[in-house]
Each structure stands twice: as structure tokens, then as C-alpha cells.
KOLSE-519882 format. One record per residue: residue number from 1; chain; x, y, z of N, C-alpha, C, O, CB in turn. Coordinates in Angstrom, 3 decimals. Glycine has a CB too. Layout:
BEGIN
+------+--------+----------+----------+----------+----------+----------+----------+----------+----------+----------+----------+----------+----------+----------+----------+----------+
: loke : gudren :      npx :      npy :      npz :     capx :     capy :     capz :      cpx :      cpy :      cpz :      opx :      opy :      opz :     cbpx :     cbpy :     cbpz :
+------+--------+----------+----------+----------+----------+----------+----------+----------+----------+----------+----------+----------+----------+----------+----------+----------+
:  NUM :      A :        X :        Y :        Z :        X :        Y :        Z :        X :        Y :        Z :        X :        Y :        Z :        X :        Y :        Z :
...
+------+--------+----------+----------+----------+----------+----------+----------+----------+----------+----------+----------+----------+----------+----------+----------+----------+
//
This chain:
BEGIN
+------+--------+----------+----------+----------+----------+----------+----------+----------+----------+----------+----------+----------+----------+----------+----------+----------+
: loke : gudren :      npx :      npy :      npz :     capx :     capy :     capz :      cpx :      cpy :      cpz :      opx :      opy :      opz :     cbpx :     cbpy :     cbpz :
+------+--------+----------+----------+----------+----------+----------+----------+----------+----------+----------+----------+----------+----------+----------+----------+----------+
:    1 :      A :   15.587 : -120.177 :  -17.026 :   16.418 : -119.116 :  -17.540 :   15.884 : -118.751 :  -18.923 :   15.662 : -119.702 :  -19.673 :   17.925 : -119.541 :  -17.590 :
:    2 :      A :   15.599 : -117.277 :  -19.463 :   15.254 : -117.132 :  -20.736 :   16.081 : -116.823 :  -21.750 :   17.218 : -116.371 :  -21.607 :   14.467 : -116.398 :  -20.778 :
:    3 :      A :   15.699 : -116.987 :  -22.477 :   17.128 : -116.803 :  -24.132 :   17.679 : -115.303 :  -23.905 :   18.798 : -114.902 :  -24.224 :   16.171 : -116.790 :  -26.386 :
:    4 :      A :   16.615 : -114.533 :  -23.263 :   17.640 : -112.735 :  -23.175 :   18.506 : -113.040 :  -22.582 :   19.590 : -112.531 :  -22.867 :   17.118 : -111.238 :  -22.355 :
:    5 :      A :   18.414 : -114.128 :  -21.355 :   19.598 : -113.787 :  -20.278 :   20.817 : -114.699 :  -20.809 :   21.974 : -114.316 :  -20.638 :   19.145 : -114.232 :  -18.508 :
:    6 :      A :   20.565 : -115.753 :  -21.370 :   21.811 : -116.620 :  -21.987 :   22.324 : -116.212 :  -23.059 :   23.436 : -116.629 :  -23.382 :   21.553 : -117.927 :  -22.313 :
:    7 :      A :   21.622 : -115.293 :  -23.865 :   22.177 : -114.144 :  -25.143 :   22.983 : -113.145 :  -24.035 :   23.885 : -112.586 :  -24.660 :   20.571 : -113.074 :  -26.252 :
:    8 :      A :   22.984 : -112.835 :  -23.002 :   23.349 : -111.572 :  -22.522 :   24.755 : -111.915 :  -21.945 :   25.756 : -111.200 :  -21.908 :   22.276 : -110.939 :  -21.454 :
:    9 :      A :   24.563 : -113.270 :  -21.478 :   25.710 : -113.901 :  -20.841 :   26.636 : -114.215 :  -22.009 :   27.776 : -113.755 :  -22.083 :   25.315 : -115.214 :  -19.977 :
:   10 :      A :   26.064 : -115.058 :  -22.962 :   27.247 : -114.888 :  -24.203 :   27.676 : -113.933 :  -24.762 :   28.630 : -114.090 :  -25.523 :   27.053 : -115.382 :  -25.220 :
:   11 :      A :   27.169 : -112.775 :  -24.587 :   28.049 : -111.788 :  -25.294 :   28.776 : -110.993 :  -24.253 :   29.750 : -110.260 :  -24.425 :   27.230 : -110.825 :  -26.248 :
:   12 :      A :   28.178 : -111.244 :  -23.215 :   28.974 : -110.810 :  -22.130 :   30.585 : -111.515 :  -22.049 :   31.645 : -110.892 :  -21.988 :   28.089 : -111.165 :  -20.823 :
:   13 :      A :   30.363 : -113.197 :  -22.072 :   31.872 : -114.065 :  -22.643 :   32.639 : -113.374 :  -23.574 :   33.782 : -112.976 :  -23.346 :   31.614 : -115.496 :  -23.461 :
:   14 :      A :   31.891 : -113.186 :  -24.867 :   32.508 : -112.843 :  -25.978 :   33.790 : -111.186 :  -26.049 :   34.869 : -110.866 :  -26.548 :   31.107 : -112.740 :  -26.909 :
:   15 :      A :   32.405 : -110.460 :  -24.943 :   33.594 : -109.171 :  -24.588 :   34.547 : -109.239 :  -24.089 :   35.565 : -108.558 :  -24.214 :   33.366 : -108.253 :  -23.893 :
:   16 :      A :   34.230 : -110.394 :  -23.227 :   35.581 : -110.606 :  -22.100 :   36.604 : -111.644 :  -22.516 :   37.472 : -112.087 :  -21.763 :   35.061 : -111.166 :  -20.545 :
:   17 :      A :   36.397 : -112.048 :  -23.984 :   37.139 : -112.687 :  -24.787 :   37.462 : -114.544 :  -24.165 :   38.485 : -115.227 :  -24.117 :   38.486 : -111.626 :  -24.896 :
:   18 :      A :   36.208 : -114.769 :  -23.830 :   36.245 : -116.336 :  -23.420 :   35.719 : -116.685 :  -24.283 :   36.207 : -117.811 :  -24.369 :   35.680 : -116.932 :  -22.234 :
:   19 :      A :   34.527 : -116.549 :  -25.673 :   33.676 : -117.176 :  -26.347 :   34.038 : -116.177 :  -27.572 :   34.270 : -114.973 :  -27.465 :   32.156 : -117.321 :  -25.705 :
:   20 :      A :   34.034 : -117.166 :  -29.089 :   34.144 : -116.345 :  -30.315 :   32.485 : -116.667 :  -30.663 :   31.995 : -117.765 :  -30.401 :   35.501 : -116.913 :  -31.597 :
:   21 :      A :   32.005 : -115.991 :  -31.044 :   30.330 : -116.458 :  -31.656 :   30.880 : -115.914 :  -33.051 :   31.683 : -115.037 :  -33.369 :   28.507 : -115.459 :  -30.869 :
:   22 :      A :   29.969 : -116.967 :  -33.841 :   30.402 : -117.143 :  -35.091 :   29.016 : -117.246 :  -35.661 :   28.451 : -118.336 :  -35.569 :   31.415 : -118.339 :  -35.324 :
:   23 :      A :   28.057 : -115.673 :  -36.565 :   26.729 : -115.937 :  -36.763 :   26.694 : -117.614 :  -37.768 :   27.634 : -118.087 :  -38.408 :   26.032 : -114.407 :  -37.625 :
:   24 :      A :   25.472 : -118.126 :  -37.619 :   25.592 : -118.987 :  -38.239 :   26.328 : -120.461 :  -37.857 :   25.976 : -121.593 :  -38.191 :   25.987 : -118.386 :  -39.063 :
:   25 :      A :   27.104 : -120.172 :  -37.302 :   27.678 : -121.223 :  -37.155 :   28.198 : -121.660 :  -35.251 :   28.737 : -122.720 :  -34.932 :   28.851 : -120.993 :  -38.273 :
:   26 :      A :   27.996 : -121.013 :  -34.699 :   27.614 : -121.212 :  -33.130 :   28.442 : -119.966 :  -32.277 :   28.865 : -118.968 :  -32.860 :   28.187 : -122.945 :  -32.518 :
:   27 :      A :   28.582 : -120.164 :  -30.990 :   29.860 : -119.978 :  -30.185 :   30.837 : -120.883 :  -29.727 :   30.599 : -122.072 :  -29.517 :   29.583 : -119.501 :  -29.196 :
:   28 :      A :   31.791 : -120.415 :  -29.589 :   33.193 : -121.037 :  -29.400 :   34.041 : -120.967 :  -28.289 :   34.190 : -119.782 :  -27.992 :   33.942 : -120.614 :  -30.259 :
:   29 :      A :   34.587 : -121.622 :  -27.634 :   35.812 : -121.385 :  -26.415 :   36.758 : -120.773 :  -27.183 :   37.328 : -121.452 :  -28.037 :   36.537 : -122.800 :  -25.613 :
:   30 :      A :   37.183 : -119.010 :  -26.972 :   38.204 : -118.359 :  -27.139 :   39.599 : -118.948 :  -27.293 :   40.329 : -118.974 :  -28.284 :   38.146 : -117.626 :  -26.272 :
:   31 :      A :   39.812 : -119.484 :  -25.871 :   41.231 : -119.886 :  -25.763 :   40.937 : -121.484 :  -24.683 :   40.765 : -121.303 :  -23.478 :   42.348 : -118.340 :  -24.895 :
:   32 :      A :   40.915 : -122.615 :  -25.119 :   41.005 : -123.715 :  -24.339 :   42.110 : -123.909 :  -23.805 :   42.382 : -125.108 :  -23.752 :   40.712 : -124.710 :  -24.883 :
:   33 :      A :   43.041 : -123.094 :  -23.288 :   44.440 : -123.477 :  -22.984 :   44.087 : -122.367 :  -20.979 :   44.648 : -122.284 :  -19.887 :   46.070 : -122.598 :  -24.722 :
:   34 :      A :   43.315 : -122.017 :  -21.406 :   43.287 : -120.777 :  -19.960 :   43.111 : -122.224 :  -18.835 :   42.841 : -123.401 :  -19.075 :   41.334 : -119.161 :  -19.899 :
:   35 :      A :   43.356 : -121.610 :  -17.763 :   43.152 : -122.342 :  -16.528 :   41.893 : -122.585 :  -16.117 :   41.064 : -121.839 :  -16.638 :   43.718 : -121.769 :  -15.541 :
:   36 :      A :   41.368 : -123.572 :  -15.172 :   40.035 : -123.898 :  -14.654 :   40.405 : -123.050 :  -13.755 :   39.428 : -123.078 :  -13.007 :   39.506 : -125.352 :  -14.257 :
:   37 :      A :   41.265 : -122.179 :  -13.222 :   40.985 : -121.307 :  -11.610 :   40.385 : -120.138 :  -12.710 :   39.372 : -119.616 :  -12.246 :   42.806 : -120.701 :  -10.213 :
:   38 :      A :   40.713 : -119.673 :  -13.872 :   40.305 : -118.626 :  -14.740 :   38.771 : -118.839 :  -14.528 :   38.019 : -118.256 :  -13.747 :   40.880 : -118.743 :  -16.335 :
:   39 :      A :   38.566 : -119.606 :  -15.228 :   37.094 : -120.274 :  -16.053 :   36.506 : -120.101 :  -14.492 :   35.857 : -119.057 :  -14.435 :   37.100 : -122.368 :  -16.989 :
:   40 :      A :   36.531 : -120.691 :  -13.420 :   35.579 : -120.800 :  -12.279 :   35.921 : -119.588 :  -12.052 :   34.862 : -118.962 :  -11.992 :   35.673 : -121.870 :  -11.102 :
:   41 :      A :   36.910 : -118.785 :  -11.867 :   36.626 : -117.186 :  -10.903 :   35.637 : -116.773 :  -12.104 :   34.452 : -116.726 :  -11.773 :   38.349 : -115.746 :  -10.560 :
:   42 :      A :   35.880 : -116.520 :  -13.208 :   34.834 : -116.235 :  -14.048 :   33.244 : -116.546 :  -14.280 :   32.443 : -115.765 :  -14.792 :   35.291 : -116.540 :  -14.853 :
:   43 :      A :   32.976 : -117.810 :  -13.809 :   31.624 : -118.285 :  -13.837 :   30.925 : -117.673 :  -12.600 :   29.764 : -117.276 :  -12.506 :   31.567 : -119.869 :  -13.847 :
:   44 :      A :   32.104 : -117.697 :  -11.492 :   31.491 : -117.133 :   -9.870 :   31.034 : -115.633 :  -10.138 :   30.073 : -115.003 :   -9.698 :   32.897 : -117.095 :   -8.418 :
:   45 :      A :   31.928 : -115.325 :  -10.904 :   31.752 : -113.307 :  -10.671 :   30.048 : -113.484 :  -11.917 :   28.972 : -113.090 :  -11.465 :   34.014 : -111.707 :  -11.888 :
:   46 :      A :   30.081 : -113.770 :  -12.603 :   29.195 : -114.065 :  -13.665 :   27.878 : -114.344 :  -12.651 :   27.222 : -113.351 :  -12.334 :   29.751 : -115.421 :  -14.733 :
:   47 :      A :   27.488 : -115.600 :  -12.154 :   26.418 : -116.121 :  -11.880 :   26.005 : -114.583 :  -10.613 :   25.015 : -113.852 :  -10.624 :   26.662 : -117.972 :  -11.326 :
:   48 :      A :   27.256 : -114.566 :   -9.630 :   27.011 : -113.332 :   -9.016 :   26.341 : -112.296 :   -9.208 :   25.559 : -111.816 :   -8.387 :   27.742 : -112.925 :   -8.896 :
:   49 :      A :   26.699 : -111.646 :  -10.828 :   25.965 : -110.964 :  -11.203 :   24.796 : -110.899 :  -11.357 :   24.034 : -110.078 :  -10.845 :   26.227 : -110.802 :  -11.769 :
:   50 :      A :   24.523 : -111.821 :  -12.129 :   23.365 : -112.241 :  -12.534 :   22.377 : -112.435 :  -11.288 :   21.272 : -111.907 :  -11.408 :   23.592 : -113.449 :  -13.328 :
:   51 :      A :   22.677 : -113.200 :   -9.990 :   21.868 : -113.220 :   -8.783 :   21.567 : -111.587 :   -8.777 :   20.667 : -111.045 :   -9.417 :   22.720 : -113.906 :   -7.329 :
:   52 :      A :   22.370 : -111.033 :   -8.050 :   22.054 : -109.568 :   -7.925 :   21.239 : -109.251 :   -8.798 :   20.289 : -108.670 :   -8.273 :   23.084 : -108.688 :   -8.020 :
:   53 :      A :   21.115 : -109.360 :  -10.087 :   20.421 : -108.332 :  -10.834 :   19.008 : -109.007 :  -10.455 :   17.994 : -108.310 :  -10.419 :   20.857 : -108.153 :  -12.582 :
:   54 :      A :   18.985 : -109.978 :  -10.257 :   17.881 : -110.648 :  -10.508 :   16.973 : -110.922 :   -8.899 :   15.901 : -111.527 :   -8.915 :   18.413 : -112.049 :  -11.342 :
:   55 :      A :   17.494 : -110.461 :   -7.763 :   17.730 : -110.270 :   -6.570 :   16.838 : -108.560 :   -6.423 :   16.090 : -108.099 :   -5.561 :   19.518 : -110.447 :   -6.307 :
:   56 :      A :   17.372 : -108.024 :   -7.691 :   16.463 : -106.201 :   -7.704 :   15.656 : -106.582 :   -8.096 :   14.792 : -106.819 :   -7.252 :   16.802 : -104.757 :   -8.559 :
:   57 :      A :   15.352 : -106.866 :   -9.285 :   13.901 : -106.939 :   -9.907 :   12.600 : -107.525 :   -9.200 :   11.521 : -107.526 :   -9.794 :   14.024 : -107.734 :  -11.083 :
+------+--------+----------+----------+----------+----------+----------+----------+----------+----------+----------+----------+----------+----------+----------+----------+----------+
//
């Protein structure tokens, strides 16, 4: 996996308000209180994406 695509995915978190990135000082879990059914439908639709795109090229 290259740093574009794990930069793309974190800010992709960050829009969707799962990750605070903090320059300098890292990224963050938004809200640790959300559910694991949250967090996994989220990782599924995510990696999904990512297959597909990567599935065109």
C-alpha cells in the first residue's frame, strides 16, 4: 500500500468524522464511544472502495 493511498484514506476518516489529525502531532479516534457494527460497516464500505478503484486502474 503507498503513503497516497493511506493519506487518502485518512482524510477520507477525518471527513467522515472518525479521525481528528492533528499536524504535528498525529491522527486520532474522533469518538471512541461509536460502536464496532459502526467502525466495521465503515472499514467494509472503505476497503470496498478502495478494491474498485484499484480493480479500474
Amino acid at each position: 500500500m503507498s503513503l497516497g493511498t493511506v493519506q487518502k484514506a485518512l482524510n477520507r476518516l477525518a471527513i467522515e468524522g472518525w479521525v481528528i489529525r492533528k499536524r504535528g502531532h498525529g491522527s486520532f479516534v474522533a469518538d471512541p464511544e461509536r460502536s464496532i457494527t459502526e467502525v466495521y460497516d465503515m472499514i467494509t464500505k472503505t476497503v470496498s472502495r478502495f478494491s474498485k478503484a484499484s480493480d479500474a486502474v
